[in-house]
N, CA, C and O atoms as a Maestro MAE file, in Angstrom:
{
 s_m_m2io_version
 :::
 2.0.0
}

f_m_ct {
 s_m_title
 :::
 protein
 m_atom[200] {
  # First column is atom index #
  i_m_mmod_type
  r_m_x_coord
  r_m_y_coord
  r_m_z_coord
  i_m_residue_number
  s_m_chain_name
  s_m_pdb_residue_name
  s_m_pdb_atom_name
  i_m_atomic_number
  :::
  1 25 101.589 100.388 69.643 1 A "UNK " " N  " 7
  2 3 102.638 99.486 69.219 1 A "UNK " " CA " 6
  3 2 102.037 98.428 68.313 1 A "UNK " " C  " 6
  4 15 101.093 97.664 68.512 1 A "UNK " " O  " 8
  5 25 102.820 98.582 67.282 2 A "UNK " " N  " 7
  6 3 102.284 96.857 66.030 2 A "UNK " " CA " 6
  7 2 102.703 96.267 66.540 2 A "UNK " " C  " 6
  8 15 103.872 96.505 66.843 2 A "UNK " " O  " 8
  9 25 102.050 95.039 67.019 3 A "UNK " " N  " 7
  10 3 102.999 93.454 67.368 3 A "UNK " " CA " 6
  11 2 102.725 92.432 66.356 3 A "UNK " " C  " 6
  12 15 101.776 91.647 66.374 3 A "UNK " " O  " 8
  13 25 103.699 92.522 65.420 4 A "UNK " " N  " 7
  14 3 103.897 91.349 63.873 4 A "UNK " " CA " 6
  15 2 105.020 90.225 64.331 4 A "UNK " " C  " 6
  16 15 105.201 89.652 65.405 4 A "UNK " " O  " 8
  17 25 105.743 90.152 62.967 5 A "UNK " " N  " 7
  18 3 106.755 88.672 63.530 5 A "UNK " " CA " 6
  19 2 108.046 88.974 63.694 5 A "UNK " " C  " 6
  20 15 108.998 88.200 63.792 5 A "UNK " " O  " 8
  21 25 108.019 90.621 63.731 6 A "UNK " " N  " 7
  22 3 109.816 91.245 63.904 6 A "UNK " " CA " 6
  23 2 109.677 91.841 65.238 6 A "UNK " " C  " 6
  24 15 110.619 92.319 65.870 6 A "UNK " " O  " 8
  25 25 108.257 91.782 65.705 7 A "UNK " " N  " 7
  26 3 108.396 92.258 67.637 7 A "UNK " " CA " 6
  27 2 109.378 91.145 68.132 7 A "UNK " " C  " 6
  28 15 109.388 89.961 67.795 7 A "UNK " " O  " 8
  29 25 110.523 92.050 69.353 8 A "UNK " " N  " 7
  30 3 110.934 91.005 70.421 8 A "UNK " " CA " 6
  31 2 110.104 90.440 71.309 8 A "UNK " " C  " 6
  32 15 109.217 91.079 71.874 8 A "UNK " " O  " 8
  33 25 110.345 89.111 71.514 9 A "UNK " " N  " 7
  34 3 109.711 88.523 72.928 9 A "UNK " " CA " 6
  35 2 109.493 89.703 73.448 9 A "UNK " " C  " 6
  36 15 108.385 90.239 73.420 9 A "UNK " " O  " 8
  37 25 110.707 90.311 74.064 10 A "UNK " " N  " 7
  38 3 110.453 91.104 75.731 10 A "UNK " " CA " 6
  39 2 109.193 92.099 75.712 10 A "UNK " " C  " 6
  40 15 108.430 92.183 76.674 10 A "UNK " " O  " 8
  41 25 108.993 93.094 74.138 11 A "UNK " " N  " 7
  42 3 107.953 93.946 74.338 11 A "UNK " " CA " 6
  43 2 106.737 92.896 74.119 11 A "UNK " " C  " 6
  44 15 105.745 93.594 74.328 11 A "UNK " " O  " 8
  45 25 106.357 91.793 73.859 12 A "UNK " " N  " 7
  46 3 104.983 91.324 73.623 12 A "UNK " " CA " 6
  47 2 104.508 90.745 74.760 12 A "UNK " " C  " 6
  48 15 103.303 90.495 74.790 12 A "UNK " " O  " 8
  49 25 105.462 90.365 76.094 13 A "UNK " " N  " 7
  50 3 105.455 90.122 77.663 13 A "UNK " " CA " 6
  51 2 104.889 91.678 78.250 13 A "UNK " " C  " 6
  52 15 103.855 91.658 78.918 13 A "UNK " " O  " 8
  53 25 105.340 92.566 78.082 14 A "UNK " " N  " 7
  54 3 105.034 93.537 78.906 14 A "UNK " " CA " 6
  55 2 104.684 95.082 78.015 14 A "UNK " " C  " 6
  56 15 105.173 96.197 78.199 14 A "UNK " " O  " 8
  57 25 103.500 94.559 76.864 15 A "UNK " " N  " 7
  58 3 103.509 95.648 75.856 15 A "UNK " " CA " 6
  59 2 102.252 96.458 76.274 15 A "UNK " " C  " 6
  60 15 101.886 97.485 75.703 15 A "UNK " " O  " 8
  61 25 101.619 95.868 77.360 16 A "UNK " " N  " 7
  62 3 100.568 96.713 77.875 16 A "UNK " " CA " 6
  63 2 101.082 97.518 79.170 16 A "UNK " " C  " 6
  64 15 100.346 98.387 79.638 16 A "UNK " " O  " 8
  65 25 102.236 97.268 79.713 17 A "UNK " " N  " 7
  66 3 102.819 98.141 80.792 17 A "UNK " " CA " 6
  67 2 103.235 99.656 80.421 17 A "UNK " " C  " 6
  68 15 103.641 99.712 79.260 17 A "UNK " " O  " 8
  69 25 103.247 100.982 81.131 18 A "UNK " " N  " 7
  70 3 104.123 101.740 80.816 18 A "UNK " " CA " 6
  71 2 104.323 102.640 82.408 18 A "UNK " " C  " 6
  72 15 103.596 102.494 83.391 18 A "UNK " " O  " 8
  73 25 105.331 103.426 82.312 19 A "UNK " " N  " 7
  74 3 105.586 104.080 83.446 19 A "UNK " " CA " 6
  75 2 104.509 105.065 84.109 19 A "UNK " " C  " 6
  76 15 103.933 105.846 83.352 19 A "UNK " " O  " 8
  77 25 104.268 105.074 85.178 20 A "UNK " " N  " 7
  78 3 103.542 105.956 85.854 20 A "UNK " " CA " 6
  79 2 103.535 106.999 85.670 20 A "UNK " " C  " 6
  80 15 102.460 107.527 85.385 20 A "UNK " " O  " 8
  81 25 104.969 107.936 85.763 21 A "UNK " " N  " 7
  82 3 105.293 109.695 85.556 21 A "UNK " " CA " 6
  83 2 105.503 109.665 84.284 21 A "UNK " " C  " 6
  84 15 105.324 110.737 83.706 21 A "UNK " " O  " 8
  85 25 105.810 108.822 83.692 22 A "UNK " " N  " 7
  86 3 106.643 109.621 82.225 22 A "UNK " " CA " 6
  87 2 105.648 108.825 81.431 22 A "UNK " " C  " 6
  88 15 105.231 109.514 80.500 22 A "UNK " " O  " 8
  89 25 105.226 107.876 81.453 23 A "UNK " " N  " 7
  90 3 104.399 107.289 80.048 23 A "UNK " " CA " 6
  91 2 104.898 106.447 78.876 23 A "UNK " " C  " 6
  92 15 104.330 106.119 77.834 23 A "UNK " " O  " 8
  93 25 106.417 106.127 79.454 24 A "UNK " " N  " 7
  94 3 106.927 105.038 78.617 24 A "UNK " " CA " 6
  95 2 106.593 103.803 78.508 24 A "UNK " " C  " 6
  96 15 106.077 103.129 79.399 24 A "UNK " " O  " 8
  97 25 106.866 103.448 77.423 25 A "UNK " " N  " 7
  98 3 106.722 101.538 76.773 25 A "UNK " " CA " 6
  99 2 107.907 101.071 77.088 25 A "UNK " " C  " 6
  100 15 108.061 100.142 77.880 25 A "UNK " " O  " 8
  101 25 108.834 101.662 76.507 26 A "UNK " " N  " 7
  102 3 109.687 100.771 76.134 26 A "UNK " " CA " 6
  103 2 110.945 100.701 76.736 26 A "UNK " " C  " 6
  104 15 111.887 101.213 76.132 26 A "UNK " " O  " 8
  105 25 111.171 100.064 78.010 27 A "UNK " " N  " 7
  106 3 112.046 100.007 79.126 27 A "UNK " " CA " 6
  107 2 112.177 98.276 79.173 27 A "UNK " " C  " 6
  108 15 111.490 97.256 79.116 27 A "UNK " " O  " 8
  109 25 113.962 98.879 79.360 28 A "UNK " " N  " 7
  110 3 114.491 97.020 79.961 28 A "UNK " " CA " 6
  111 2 113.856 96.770 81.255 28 A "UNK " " C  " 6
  112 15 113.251 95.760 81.618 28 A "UNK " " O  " 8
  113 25 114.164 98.189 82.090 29 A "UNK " " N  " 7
  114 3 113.241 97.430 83.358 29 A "UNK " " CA " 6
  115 2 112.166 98.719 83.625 29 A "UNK " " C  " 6
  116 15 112.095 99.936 83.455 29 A "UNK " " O  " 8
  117 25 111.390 97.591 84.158 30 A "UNK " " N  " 7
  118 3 110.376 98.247 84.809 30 A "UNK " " CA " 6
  119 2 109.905 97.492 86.071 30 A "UNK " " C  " 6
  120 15 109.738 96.283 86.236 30 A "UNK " " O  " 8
  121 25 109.683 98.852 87.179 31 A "UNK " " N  " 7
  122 3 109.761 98.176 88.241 31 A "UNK " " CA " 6
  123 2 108.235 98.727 89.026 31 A "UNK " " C  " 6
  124 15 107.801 99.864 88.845 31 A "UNK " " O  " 8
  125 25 107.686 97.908 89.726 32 A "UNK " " N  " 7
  126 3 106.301 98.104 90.417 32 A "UNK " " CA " 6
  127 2 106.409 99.366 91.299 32 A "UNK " " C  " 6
  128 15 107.465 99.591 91.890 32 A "UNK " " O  " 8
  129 25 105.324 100.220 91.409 33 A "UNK " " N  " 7
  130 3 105.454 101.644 91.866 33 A "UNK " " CA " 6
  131 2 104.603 100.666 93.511 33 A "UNK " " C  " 6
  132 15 104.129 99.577 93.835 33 A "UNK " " O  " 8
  133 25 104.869 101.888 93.990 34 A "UNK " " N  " 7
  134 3 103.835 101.646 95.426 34 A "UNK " " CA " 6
  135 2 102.407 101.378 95.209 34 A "UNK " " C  " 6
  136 15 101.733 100.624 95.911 34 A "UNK " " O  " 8
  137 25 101.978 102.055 94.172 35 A "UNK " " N  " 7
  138 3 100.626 102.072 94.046 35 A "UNK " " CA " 6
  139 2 100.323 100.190 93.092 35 A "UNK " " C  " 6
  140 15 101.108 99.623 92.332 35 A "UNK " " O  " 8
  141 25 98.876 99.692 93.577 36 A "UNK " " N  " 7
  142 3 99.092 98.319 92.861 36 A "UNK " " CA " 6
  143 2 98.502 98.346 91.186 36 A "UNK " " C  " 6
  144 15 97.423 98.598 90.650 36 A "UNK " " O  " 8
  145 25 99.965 97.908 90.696 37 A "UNK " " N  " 7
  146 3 99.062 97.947 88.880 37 A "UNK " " CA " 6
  147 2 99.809 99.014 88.126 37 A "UNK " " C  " 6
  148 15 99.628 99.200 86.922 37 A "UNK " " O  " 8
  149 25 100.783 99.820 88.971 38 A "UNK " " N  " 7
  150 3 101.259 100.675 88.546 38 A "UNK " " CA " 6
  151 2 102.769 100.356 88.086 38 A "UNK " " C  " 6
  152 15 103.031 99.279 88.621 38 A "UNK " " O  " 8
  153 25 103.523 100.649 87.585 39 A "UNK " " N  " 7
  154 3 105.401 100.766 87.267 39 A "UNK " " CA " 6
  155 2 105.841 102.403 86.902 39 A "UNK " " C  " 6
  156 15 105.197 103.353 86.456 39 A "UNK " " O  " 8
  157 25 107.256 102.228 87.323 40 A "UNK " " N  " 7
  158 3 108.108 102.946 87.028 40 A "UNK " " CA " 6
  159 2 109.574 102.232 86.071 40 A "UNK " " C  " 6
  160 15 110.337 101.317 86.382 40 A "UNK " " O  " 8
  161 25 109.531 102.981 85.016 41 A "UNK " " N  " 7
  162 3 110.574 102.999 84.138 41 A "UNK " " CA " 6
  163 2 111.926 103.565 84.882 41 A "UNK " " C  " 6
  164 15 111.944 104.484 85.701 41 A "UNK " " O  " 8
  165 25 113.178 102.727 84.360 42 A "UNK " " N  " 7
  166 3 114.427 102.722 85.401 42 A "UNK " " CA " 6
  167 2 115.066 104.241 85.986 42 A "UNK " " C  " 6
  168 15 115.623 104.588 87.027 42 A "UNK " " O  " 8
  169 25 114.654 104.932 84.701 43 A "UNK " " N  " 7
  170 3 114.603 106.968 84.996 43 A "UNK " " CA " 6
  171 2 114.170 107.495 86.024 43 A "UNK " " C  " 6
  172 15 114.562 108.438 86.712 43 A "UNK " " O  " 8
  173 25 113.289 106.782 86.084 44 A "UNK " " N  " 7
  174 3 112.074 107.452 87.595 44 A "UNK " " CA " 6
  175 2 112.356 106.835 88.229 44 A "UNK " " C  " 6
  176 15 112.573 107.426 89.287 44 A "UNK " " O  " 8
  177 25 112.610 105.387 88.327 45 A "UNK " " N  " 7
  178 3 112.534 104.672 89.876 45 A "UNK " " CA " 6
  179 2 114.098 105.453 90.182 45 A "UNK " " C  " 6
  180 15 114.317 106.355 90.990 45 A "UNK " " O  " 8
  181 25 114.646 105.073 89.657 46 A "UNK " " N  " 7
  182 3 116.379 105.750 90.226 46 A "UNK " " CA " 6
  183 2 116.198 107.361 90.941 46 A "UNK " " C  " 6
  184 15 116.848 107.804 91.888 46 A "UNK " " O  " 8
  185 25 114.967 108.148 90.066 47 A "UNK " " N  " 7
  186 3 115.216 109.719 90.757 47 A "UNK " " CA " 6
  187 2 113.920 109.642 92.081 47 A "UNK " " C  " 6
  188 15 113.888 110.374 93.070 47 A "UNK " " O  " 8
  189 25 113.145 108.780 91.809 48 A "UNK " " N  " 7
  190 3 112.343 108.095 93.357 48 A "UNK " " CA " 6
  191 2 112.900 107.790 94.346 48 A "UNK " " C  " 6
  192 15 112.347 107.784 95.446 48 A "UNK " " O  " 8
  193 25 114.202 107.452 94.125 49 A "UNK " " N  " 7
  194 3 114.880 106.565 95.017 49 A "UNK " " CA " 6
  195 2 115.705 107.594 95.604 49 A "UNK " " C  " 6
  196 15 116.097 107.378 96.751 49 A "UNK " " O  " 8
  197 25 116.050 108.685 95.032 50 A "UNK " " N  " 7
  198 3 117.289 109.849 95.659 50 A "UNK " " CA " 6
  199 2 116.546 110.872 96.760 50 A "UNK " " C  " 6
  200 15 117.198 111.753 97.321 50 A "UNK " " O  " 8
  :::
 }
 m_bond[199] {
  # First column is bond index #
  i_m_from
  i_m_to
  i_m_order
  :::
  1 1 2 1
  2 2 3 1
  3 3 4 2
  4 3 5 1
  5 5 6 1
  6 6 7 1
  7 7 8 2
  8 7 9 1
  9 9 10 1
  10 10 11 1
  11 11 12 2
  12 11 13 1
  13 13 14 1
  14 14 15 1
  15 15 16 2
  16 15 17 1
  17 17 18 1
  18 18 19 1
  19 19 20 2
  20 19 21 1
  21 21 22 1
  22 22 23 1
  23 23 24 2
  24 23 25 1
  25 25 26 1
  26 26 27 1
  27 27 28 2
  28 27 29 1
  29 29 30 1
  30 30 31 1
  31 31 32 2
  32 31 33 1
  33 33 34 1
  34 34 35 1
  35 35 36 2
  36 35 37 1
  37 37 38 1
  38 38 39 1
  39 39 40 2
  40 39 41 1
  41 41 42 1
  42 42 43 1
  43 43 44 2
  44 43 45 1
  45 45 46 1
  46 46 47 1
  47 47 48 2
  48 47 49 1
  49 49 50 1
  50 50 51 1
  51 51 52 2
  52 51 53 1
  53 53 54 1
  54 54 55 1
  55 55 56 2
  56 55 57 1
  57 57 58 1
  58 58 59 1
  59 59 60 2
  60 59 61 1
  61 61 62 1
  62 62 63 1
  63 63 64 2
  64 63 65 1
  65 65 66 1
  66 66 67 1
  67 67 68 2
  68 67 69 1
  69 69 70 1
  70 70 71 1
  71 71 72 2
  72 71 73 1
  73 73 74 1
  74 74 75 1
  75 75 76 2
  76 75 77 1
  77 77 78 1
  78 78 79 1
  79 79 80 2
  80 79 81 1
  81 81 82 1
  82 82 83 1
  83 83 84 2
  84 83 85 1
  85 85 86 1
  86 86 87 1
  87 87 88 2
  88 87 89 1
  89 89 90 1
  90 90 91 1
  91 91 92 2
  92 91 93 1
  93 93 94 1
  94 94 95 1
  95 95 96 2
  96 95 97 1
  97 97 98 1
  98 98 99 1
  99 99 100 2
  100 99 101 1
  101 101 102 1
  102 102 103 1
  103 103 104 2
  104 103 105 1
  105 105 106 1
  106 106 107 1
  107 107 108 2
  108 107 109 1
  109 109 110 1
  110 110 111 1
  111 111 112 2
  112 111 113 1
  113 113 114 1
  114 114 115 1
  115 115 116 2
  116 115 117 1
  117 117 118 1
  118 118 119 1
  119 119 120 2
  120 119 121 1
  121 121 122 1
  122 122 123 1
  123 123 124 2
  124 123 125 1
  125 125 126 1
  126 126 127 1
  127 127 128 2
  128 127 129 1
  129 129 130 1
  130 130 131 1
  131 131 132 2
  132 131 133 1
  133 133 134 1
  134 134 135 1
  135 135 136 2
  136 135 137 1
  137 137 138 1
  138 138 139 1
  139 139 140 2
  140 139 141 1
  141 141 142 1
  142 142 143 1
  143 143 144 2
  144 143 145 1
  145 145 146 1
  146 146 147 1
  147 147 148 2
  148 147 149 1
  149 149 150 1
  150 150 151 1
  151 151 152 2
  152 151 153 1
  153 153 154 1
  154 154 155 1
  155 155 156 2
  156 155 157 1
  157 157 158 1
  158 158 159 1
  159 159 160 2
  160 159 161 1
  161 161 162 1
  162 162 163 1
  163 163 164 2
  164 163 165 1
  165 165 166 1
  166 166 167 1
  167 167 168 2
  168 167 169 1
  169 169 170 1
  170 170 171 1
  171 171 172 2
  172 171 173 1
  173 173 174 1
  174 174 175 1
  175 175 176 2
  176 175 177 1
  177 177 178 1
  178 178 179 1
  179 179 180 2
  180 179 181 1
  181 181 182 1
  182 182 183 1
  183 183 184 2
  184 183 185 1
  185 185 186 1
  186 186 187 1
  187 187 188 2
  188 187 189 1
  189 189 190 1
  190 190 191 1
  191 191 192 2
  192 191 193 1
  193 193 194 1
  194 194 195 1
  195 195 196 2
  196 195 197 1
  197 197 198 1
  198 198 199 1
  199 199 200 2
  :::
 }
}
């Protein structure tokens, strides 16, 4: 990811995060996996959760 002066706030807060299973950046939420240091993007935590 380039971070210049047209990045949003939200990705330059959390531009080193990405999801555990899938390997995404770029999620409104991201939520802490069980494991520590880890996240899940809202795709996975929702099919984690079923």
């Amino acid at each position: 990811m380039v971070i210049d002066a047209n990045t949003p706030t939200f990705f330059l807060l959390i531009h080193d995060r990405q999801c555990n299973i899938c390997k995404v950046t770029k999620s409104l939420n991201l939520y802490r996996h069980s494991e520590p240091g880890q996240y899940l993007c809202q795709s996975c935590y929702d099919r984690e959760r079923k």
